[in-house]
N, C-alpha and C positions, 0 to 999 in steps of 0.2 A: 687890705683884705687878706686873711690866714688863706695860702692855699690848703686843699682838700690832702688827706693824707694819700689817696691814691698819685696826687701828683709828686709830694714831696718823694717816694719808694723808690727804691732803684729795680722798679719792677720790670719786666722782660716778660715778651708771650712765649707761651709755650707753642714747643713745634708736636707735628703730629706723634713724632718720633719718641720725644720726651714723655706723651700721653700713655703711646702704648707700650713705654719702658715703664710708667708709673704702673698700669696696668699689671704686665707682668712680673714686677716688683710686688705689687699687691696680692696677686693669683698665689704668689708663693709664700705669702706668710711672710716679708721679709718686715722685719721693725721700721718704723715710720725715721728713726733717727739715722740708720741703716742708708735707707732711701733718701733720705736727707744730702746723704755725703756722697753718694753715688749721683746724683742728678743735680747736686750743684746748686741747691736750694734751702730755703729755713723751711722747719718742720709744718710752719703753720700754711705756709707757701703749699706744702705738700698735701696739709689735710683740706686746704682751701678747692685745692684744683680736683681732688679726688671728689670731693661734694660734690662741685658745679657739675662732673661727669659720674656721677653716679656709680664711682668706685667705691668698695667698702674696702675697709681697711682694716675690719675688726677682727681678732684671727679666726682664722678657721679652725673646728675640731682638729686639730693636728700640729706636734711639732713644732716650732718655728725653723726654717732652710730645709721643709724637705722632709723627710723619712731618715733620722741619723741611725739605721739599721747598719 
């Protein structure tokens, strides 16, 4: 019997910490690929988790890093 691809993944939970790094990695407009290399995860990993909690990830009016004033 195929296992399920959930089993085959070298998948890992996320800790609360990593949530609310994603979060504020989000709040700031940072690129999804960005947040990728910082949190030690594939991109899809990251748009997966941001869905399940209800993160957007789409930019904001503004910028990407910020106010580059």
């Amino acid at each position: 019997m195929a296992e399920t691809r959930a089993s085959q993944s070298n998948s890992r939970e996320w800790t609360s910490d990593q949530v609310e790094q994603l979060r504020q990695l989000a709040g700031g407009n940072t690129p999804v690929g960005v947040m990728s290399i910082k949190l030690g995860r594939s991109e899809a990993a990251i748009r997966s988790k941001a869905h399940a909690e209800g993160i957007s990830l789409a930019p904001a009016n503004r910028p990407p890093y910020g106010d580059m004033r």
